[in-house]
N, C-alpha and C positions, 0 to 999 in steps of 0.2 A: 501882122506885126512882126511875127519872124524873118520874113523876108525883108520889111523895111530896114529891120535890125542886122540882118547879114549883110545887107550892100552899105549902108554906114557905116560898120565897123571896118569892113573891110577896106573901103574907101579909106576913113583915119587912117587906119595902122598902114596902109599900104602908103601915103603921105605921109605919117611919120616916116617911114624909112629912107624913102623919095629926099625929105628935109636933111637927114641927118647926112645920109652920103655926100649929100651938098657943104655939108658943113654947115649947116644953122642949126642953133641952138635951138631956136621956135620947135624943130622937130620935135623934141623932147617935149613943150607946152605940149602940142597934137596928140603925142602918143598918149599922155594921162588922160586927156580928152577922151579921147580911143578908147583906153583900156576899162575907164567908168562908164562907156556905153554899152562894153564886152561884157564887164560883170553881169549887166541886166541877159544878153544875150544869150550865153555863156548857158546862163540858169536857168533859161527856159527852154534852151534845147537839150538840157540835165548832163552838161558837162561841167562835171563839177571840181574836178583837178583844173580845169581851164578859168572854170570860176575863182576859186582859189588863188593860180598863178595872175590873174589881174591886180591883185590887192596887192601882192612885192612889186610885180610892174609898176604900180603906181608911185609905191615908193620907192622904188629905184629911179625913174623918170621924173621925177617930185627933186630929186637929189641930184640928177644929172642939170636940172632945168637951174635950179635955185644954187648949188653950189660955184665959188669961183676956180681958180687957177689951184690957190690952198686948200688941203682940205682938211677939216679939222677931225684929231683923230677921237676925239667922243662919238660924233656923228659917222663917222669910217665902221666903230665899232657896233654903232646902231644900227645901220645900215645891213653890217654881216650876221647880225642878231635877227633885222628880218627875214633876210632870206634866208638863212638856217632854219627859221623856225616855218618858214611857209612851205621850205621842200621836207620838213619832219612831216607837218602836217598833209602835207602831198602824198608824202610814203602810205598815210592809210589806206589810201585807193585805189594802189597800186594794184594787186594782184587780184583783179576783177576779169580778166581775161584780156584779151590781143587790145582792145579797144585802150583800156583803162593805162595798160602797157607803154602803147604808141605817146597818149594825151603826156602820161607823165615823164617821157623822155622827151618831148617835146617842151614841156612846160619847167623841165630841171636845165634844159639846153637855152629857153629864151632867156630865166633867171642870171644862170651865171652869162651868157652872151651880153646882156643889159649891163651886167654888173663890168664886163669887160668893155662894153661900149662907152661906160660912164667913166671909166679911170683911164683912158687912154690906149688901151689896150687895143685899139678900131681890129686889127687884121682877126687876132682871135677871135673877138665878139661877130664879126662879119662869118665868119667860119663857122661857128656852131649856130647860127641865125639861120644858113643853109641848111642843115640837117634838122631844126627845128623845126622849119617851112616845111620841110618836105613831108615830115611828120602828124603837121597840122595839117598839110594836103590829105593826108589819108584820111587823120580823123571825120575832116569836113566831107569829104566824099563816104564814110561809111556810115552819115549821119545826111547824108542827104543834103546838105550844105554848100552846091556846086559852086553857087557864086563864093562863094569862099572859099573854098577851094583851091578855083582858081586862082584868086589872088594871091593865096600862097606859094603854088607855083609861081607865078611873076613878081612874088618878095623875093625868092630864092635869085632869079636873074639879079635884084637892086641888091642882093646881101653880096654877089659877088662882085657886083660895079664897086661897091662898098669897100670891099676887099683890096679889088684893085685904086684904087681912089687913097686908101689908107696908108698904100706901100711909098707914096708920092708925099 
């Protein structure tokens, strides 16, 4: 089932990104897809900072997907209410050693990257997506997680197409 669970997840989210550099909005739909298949994932290979970072994913991607052009500043400020409170709660699990480390600078870098994806911000969010990936690369290889792994290396290539794509 773990392996079922790494090649689907990875498949989404690496789709989601594939969507959003393109410019669809649908990407956003994929990514919550994605990141409520992670949760399960996530938890059962007992990353649990990465578990965690699904639940703001969602709601950041919930917010990019449903939001329009205006954004209204109740929901701006709920919004910055999730994620403050999910990388507070991120902070407990932080100094667990190298591992624990990596997950949650990866997982404070998807946060605000999403959050920068979601307000226009594309080149930022495309930029800390890279050091993310790269991040999640490790974790997934020191968890035995190769197929995902790799995907994250080859997010890292779409986060820079992103990049460049963004500057246009």
């Amino acid at each position: 089932m773990i392996m079922f669970l790494q090649i689907v997840v990875s498949v989404i989210l690496f789709a989601n990104k594939v969507f959003l550099v393109a410019g669809k909005k649908f990407g956003w739909l994929i990514g919550i897809v994605g990141c409520a298949i992670a949760l399960l994932y996530f938890y059962l290979i007992h990353l649990y900072i990465f578990t965690v970072l699904e639940v703001g994913l969602i709601a950041l991607m919930s917010y990019a997907y449903f939001t329009g052009k205006e954004k209204n500043p109740k929901t701006e400020n709920m919004i910055r209410a999730i994620s403050i409170g999910v990388m507070v709660f991120l902070c407990f699990f932080v100094f667990n050693g190298l591992l624990t480390v990596c997950e949650f600078g990866s997982s404070a870098l998807f946060l605000i990257g999403t959050y920068l994806l979601s307000h226009n911000r594309a080149n930022a969010g495309w930029i800390l997506y890279c050091f993310a990936h790269a991040l999640s690369a490790y974790v997934g290889y020191e968890k035995h997680q190769t197929f995902f792994a790799d995907i994250q290396i080859a997010s890292i290539v779409v986060s820079i197409a992103g990049m460049n794509f963004s500057k246009k």
